[in-house]
Backbone and ligand atoms as CSV (ligand in chain L), in Angstrom:
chain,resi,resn,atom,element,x,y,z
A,1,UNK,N,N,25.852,-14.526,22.778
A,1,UNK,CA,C,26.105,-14.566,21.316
A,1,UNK,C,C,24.787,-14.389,20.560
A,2,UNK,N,N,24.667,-13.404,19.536
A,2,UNK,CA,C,23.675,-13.226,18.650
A,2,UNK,C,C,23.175,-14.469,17.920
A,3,UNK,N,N,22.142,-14.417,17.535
A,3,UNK,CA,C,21.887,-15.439,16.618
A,3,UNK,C,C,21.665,-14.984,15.437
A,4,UNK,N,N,22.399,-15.801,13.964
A,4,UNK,CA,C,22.284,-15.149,12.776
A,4,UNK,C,C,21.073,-14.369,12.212
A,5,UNK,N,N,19.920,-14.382,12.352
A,5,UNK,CA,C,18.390,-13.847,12.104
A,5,UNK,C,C,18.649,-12.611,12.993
A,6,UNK,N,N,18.878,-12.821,14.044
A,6,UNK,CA,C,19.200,-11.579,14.979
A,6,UNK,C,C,20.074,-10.359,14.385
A,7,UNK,N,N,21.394,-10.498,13.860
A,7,UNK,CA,C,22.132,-10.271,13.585
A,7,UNK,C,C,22.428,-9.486,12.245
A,8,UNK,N,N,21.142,-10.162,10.994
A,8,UNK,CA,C,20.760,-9.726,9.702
A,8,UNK,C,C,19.805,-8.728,10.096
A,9,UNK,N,N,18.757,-8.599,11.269
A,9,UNK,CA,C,17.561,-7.818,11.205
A,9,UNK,C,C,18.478,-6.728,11.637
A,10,UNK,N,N,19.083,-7.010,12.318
A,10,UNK,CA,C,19.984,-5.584,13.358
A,10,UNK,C,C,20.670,-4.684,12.351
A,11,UNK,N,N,21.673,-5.902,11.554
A,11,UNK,CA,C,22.606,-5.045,9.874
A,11,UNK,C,C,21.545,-4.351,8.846
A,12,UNK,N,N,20.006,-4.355,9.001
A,12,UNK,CA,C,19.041,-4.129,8.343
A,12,UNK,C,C,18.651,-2.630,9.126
A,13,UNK,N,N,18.583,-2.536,10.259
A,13,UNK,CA,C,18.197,-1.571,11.051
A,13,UNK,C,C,19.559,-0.795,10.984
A,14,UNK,N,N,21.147,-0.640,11.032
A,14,UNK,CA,C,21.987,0.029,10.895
A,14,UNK,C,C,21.844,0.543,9.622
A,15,UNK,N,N,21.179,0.224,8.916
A,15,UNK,CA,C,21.316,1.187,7.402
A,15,UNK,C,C,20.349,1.571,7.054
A,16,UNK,N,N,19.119,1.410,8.237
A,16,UNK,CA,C,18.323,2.814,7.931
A,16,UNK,C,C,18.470,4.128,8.865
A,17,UNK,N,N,19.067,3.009,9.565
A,17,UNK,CA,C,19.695,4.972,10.257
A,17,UNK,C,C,20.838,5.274,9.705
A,18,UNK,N,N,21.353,4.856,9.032
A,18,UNK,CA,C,22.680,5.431,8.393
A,18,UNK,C,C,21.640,6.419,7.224
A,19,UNK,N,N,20.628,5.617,6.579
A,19,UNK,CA,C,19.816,6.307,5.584
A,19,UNK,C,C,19.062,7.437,6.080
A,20,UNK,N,N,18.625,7.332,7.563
A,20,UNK,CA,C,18.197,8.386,7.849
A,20,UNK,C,C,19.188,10.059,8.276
A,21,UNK,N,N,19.997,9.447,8.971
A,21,UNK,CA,C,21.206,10.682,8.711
A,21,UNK,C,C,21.630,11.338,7.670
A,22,UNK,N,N,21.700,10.202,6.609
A,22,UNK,CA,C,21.866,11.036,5.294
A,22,UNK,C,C,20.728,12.055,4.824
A,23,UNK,N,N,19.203,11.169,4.792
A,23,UNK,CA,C,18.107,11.999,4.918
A,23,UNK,C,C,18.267,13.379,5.177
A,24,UNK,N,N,18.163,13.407,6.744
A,24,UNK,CA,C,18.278,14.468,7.048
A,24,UNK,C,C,19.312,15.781,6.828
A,25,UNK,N,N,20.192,14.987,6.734
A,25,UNK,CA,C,21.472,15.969,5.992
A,25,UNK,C,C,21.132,16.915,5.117
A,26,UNK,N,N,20.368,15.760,3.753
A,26,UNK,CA,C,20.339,16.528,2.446
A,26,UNK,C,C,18.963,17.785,2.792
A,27,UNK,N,N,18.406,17.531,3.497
A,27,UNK,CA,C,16.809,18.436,3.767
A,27,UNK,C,C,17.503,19.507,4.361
A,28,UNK,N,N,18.708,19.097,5.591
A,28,UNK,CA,C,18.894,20.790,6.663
A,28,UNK,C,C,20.053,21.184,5.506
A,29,UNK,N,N,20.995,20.912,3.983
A,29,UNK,CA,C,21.676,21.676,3.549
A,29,UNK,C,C,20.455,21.579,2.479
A,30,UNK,N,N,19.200,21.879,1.673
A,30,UNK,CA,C,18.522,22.493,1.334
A,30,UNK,C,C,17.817,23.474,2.070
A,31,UNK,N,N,17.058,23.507,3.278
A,31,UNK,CA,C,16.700,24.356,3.717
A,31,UNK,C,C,18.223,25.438,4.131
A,32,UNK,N,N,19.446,24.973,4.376
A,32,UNK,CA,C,20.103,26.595,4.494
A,32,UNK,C,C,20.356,26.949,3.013
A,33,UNK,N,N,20.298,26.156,2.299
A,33,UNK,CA,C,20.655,27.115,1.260
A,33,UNK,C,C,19.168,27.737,0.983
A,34,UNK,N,N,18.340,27.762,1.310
A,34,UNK,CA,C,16.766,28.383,1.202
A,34,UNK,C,C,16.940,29.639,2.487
A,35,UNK,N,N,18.053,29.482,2.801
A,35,UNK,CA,C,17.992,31.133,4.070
A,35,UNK,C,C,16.950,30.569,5.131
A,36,UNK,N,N,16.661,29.236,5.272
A,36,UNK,CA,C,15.922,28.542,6.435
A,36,UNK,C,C,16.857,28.131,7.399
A,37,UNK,N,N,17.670,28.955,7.807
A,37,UNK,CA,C,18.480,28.782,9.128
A,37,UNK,C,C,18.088,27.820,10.377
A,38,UNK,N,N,16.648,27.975,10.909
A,38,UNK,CA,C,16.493,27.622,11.874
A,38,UNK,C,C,16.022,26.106,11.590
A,39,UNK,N,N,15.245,25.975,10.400
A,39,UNK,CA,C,14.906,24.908,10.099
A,39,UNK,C,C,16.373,24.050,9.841
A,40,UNK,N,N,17.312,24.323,9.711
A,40,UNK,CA,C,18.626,23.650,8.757
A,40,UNK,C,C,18.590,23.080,10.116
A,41,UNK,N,N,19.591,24.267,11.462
A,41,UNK,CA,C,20.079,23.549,12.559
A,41,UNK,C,C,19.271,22.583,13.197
A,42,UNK,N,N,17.777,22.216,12.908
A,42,UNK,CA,C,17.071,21.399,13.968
A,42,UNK,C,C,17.429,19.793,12.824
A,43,UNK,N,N,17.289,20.271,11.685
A,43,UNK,CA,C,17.614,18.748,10.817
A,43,UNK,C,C,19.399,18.257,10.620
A,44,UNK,N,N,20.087,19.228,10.618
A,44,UNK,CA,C,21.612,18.751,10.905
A,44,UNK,C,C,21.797,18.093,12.388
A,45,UNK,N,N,20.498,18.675,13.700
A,45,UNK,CA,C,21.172,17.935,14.652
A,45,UNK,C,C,19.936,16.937,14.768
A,46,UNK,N,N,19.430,16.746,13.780
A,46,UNK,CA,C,18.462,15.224,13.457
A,46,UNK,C,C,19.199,14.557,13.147
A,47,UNK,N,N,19.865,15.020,11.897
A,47,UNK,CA,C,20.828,13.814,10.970
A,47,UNK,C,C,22.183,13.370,12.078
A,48,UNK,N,N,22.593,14.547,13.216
A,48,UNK,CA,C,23.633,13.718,13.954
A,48,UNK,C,C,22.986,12.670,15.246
A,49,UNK,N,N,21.621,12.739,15.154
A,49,UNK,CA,C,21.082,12.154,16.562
A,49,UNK,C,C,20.678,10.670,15.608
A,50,UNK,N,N,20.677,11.082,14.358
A,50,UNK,CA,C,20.171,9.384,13.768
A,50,UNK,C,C,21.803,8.496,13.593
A,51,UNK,N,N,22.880,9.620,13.307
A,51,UNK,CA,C,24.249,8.445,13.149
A,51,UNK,C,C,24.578,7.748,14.394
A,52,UNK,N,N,23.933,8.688,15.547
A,52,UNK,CA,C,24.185,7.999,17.464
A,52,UNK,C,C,23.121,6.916,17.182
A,53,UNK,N,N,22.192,7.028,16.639
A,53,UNK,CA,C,21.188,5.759,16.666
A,53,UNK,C,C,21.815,4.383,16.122
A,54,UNK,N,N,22.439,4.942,14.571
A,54,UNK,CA,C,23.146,3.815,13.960
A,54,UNK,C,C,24.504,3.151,15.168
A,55,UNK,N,N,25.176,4.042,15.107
A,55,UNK,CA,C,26.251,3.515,16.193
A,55,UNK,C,C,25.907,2.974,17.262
A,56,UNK,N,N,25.059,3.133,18.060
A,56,UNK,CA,C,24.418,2.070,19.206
A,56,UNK,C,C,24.368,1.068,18.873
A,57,UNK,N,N,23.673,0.571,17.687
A,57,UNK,CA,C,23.717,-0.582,17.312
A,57,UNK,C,C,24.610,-1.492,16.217
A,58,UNK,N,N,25.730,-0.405,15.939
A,58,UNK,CA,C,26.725,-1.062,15.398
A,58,UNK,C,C,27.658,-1.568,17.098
A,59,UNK,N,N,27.624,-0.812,17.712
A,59,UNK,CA,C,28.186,-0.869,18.976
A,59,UNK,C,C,27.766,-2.187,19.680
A,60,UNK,N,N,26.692,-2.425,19.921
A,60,UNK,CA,C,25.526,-3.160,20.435
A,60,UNK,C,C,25.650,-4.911,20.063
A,61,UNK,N,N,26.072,-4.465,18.677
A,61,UNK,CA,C,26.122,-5.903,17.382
A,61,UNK,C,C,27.580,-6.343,17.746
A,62,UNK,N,N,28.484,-5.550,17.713
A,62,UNK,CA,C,29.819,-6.315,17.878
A,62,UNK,C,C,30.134,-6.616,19.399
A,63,UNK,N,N,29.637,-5.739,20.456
A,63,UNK,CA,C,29.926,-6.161,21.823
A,63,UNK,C,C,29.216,-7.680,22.011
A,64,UNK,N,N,27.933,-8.222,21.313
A,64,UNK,CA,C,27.206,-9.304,21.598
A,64,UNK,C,C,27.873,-10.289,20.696
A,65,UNK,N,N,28.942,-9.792,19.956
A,65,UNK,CA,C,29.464,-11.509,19.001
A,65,UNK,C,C,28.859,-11.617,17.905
A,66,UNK,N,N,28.497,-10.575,17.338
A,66,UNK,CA,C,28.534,-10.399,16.056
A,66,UNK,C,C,28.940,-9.557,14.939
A,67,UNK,N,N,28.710,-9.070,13.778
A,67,UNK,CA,C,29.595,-8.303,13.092
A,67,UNK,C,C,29.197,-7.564,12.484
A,68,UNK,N,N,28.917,-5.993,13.014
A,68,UNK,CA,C,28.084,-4.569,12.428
A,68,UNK,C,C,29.031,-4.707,11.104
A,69,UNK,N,N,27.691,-4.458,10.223
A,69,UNK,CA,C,27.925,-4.212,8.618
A,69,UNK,C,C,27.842,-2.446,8.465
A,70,UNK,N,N,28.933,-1.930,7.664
A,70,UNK,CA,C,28.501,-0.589,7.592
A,70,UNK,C,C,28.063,-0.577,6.050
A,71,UNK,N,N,26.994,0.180,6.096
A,71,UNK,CA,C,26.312,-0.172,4.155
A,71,UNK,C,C,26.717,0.736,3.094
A,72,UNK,N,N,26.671,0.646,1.886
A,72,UNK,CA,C,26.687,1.752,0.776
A,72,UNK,C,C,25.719,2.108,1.176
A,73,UNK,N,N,25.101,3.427,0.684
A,73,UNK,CA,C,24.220,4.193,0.961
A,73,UNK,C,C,23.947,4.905,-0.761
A,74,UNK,N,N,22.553,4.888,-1.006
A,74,UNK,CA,C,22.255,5.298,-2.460
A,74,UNK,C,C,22.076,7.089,-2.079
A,75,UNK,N,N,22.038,8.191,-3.184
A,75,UNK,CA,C,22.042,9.639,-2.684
A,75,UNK,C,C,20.637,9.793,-2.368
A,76,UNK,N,N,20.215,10.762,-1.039
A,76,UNK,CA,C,19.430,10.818,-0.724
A,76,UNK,C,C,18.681,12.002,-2.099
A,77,UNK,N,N,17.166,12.485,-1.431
A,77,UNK,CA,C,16.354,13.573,-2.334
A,77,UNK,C,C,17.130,14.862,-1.841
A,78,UNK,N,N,17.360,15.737,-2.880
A,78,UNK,CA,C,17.681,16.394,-2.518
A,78,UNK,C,C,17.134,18.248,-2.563
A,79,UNK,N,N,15.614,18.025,-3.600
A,79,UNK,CA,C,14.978,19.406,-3.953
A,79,UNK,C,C,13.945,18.754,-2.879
A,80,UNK,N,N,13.330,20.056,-2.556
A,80,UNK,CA,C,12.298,20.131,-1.974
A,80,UNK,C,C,11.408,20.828,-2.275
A,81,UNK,N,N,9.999,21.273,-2.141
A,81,UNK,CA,C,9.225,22.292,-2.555
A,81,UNK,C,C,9.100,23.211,-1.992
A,82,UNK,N,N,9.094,22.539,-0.300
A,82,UNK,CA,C,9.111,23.390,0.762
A,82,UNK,C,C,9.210,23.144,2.092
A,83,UNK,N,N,8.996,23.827,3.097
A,83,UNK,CA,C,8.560,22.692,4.641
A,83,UNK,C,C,7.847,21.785,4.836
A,84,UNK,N,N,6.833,22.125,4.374
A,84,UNK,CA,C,5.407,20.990,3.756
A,84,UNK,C,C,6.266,19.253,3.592
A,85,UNK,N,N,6.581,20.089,2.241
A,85,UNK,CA,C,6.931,18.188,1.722
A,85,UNK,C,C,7.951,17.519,2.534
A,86,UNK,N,N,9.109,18.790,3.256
A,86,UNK,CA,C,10.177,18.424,4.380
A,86,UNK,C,C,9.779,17.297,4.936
A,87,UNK,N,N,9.019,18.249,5.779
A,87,UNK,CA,C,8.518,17.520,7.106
A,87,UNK,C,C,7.289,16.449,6.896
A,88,UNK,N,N,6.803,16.232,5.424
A,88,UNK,CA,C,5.954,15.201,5.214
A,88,UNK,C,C,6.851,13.764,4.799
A,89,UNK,N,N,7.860,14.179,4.466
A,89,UNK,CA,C,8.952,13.010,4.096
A,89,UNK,C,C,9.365,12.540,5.272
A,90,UNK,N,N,10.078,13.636,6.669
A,90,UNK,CA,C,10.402,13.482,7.736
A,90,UNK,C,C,9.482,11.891,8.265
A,91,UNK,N,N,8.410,12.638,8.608
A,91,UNK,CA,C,7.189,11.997,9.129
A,91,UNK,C,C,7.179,10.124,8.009
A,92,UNK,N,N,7.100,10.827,6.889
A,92,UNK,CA,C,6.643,9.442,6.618
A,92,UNK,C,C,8.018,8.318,6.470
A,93,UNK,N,N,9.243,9.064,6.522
A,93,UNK,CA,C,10.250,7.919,6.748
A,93,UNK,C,C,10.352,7.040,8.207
A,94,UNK,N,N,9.815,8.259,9.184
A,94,UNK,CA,C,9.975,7.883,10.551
A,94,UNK,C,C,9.113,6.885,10.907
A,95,UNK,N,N,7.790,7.013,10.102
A,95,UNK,CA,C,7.044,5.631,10.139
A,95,UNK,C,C,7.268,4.509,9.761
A,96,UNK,N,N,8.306,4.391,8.600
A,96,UNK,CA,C,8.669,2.722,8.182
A,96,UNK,C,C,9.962,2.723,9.032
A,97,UNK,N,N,10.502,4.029,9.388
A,97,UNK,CA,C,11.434,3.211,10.815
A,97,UNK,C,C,11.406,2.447,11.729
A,98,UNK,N,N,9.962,3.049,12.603
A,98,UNK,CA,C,8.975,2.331,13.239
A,98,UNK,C,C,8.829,1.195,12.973
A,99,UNK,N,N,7.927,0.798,11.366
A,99,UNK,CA,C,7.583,-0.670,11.200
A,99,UNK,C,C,9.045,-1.405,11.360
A,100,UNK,N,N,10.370,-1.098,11.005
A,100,UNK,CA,C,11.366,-1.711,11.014
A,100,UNK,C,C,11.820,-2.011,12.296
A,101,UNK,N,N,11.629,-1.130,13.550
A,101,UNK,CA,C,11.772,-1.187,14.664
A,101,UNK,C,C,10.859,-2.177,15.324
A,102,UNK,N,N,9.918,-2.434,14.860
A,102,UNK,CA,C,8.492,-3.276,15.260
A,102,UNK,C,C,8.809,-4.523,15.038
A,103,UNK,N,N,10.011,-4.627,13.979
A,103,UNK,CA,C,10.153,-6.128,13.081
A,103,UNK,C,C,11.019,-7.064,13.672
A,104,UNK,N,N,11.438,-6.158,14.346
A,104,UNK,CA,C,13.370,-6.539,14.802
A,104,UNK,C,C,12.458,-6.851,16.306
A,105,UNK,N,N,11.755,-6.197,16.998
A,105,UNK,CA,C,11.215,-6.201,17.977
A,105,UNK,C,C,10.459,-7.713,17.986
A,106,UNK,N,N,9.559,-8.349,17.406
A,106,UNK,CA,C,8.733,-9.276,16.788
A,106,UNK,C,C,9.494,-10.718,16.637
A,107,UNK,N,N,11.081,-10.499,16.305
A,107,UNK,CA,C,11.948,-11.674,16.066
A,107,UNK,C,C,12.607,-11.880,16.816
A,108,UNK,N,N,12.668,-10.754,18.024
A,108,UNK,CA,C,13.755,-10.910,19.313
A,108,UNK,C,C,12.810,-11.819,20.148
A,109,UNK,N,N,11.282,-11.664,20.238
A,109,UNK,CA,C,10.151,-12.518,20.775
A,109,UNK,C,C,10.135,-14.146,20.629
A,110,UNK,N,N,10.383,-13.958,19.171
A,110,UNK,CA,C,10.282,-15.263,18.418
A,110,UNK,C,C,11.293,-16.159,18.775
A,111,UNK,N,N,12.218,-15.681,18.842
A,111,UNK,CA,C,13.363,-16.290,19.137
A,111,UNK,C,C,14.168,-15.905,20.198
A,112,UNK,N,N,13.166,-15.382,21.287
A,112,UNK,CA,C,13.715,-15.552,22.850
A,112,UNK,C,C,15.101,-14.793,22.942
A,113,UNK,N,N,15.207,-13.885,22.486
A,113,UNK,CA,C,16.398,-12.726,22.382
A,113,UNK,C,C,15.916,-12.100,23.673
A,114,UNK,N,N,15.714,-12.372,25.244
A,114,UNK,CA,C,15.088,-11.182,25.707
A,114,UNK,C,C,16.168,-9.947,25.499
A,115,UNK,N,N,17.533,-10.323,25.641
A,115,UNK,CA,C,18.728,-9.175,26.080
A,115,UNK,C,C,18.185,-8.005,24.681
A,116,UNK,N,N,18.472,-8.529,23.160
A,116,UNK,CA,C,18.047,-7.351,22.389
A,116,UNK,C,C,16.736,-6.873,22.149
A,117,UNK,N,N,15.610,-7.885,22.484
A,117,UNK,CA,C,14.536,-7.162,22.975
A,117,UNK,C,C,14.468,-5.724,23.837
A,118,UNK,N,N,14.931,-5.789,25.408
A,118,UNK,CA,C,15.058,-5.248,26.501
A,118,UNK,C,C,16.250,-3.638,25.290
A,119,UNK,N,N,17.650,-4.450,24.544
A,119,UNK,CA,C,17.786,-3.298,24.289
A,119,UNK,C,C,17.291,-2.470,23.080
A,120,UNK,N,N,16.167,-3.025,22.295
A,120,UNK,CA,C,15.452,-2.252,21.518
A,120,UNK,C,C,14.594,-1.233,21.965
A,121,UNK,N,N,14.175,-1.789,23.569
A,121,UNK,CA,C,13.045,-0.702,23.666
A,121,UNK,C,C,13.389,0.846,23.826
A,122,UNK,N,N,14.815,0.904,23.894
A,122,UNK,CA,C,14.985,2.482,23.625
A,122,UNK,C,C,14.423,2.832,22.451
A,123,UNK,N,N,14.728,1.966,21.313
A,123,UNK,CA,C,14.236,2.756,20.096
A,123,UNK,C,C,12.784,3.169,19.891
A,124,UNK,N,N,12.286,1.711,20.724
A,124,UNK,CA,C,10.858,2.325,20.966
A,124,UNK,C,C,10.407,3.004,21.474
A,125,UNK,N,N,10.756,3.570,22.033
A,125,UNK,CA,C,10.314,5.018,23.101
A,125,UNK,C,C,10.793,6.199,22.042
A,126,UNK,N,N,12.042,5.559,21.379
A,126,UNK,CA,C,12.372,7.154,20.873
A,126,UNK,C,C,11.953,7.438,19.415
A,127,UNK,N,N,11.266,6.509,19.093
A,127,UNK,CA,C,10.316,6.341,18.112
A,127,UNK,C,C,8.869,7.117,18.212
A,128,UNK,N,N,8.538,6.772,19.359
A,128,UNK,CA,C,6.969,7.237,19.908
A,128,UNK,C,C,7.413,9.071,19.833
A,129,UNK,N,N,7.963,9.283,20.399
A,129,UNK,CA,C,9.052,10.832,20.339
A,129,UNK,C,C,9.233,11.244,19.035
A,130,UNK,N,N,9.606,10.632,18.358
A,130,UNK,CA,C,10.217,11.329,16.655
A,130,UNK,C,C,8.599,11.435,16.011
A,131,UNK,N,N,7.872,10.913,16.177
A,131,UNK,CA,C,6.759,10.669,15.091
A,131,UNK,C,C,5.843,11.492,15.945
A,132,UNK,N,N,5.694,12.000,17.449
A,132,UNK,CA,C,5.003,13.012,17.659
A,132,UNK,C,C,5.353,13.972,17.579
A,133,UNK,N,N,6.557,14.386,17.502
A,133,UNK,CA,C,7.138,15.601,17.170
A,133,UNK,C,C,7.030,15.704,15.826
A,134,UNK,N,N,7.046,15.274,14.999
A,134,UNK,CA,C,7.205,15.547,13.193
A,134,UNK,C,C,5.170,15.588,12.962
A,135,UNK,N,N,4.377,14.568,13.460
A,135,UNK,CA,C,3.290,15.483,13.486
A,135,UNK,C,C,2.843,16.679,13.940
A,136,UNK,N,N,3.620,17.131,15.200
A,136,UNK,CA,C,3.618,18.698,15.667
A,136,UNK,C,C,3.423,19.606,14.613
A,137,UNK,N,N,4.872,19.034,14.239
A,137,UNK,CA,C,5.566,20.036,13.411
A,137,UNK,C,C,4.791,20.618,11.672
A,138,UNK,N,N,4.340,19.412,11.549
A,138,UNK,CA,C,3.063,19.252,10.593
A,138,UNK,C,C,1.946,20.335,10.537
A,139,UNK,N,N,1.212,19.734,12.132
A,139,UNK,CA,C,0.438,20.280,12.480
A,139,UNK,C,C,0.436,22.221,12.438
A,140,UNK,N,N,1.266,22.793,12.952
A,140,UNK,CA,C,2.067,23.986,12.980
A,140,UNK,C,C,1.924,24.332,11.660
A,141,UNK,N,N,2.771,23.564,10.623
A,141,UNK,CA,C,2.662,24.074,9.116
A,141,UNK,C,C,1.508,24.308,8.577
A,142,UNK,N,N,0.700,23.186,8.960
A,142,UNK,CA,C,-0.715,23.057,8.187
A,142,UNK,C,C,-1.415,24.599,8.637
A,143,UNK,N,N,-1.076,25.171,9.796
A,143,UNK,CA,C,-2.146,26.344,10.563
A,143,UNK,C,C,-1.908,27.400,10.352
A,144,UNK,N,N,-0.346,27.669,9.688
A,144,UNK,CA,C,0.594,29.011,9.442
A,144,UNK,C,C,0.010,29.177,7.585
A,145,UNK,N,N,-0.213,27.469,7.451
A,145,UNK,CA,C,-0.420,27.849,5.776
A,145,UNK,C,C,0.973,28.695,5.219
A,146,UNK,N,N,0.785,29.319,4.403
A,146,UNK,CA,C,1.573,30.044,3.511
A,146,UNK,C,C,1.785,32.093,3.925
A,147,UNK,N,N,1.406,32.092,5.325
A,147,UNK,CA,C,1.714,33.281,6.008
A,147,UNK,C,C,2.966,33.254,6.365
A,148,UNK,N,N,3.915,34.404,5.651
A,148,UNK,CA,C,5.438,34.732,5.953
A,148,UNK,C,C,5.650,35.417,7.121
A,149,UNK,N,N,4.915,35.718,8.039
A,149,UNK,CA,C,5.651,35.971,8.908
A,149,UNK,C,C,5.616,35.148,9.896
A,150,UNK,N,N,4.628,33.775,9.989
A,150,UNK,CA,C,4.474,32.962,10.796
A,150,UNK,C,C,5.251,31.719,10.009
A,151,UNK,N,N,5.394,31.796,9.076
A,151,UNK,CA,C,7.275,30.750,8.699
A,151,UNK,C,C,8.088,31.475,9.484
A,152,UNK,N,N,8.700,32.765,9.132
A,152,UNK,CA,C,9.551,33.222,10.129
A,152,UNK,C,C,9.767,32.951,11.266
A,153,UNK,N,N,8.293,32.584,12.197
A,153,UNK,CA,C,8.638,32.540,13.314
A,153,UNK,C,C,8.579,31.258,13.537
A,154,UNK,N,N,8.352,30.893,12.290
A,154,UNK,CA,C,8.394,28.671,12.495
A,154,UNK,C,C,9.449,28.578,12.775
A,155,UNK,N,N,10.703,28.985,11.349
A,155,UNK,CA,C,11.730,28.642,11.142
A,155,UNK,C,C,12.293,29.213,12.595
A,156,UNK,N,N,12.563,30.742,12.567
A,156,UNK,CA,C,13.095,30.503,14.092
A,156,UNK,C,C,13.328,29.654,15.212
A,157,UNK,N,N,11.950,29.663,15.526
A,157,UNK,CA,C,11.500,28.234,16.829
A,157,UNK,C,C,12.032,26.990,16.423
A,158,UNK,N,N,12.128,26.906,15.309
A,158,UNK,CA,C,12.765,25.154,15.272
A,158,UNK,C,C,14.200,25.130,15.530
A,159,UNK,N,N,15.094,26.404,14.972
A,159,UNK,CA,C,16.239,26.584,15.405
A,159,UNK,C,C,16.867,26.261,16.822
A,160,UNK,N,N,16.191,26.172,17.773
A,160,UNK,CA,C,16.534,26.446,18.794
A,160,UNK,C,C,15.679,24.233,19.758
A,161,UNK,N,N,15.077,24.420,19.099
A,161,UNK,CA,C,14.301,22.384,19.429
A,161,UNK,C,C,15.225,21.836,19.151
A,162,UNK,N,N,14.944,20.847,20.235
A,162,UNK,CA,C,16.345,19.207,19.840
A,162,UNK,C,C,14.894,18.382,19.070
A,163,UNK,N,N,15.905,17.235,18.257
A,163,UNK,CA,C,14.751,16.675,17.550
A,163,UNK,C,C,13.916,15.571,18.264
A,164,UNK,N,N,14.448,15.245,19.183
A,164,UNK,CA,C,13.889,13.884,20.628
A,164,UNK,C,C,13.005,14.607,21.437
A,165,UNK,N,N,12.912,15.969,21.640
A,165,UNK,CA,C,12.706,16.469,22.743
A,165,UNK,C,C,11.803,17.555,22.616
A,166,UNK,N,N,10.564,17.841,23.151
A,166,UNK,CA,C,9.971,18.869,23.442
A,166,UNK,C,C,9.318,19.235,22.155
A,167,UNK,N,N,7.974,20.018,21.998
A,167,UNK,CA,C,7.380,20.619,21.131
A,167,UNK,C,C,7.461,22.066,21.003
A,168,UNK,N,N,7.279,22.252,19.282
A,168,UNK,CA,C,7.412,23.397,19.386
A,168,UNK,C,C,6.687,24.682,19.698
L,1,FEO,FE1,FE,16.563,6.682,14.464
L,1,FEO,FE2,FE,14.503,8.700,13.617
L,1,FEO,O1,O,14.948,6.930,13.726
């Protein structure tokens, strides 16, 4: 059985991945409507790899005896300037995911949770993964600068990357 502190940090962590799915949503239907095809499909199957994140732990919360909250959700941003600011938002949401992942991690310690400890550390691993890949991806932008035919071949290449997995 969860313990209530347990239980609030966890309903705290389901609605930022619910927030992050939405995130990502609104960025891959701006980039297709920008004719950024390849960029769209790598953030639509971001935004479906963050609702599997949320559901683990709505999953996770009610199998242990307690009671996944599903949240309102406020509208995400929805203009962008460009890939730049995309993938600088990407990056910097994925970091207070992190700290949130760090927090929940910190109170399972405190209070001798080893079981949701043991099952957080997926997130931590797949944390270490999201935030080197979105600096990649950074990195890449920063070097192409504002050369169109090396967006082209950004956007392409991302089309075809899972967002957990592999560089581009
Ligand atoms: Fe589920 Fe990208 O954090």
């Amino acid at each position: 059985m969860l313990k209530d502190k347990i239980v609030g940090a966890l309903n705290l962590q389901v609605k930022l991945e619910a927030q992050s799915s939405q995130f990502y949503l609104s960025m891959a239907s701006w980039a297709e409507s920008e004719g950024l095809n390849g960029t769209a499909e790598f953030l639509f199957r971001h935004s479906d790899e963050e609702r599997q994140h949320m559901l683990k732990l709505v999953r996770f919360i009610n199998e242990r005896g307690g009671q996944a909250v599903i949240p309102a959700l406020s509208a995400p941003k929805r203009k962008f300037v460009g890939l730049h600011e995309v993938f600088e938002n990407l990056l910097s949401h994925e970091t207070s995911v992190t700290e949130s992942i760090n927090k929940v991690v910190d109170l399972c310690l405190n209070l001798k949770d080893y079981t949701t400890h043991h099952f957080m550390q997926w997130y931590v691993a797949e944390q270490i993964e999201e935030e080197a890949l979105a600096r990649t991806i950074l990195d890449k932008l920063n070097m192409i600068g504002s050369d169109s035919a090396g967006l082209y071949l950004f956007d392409r290449d991302l089309g075809s990357l899972m967002p957990s997995k592999g560089v581009v």
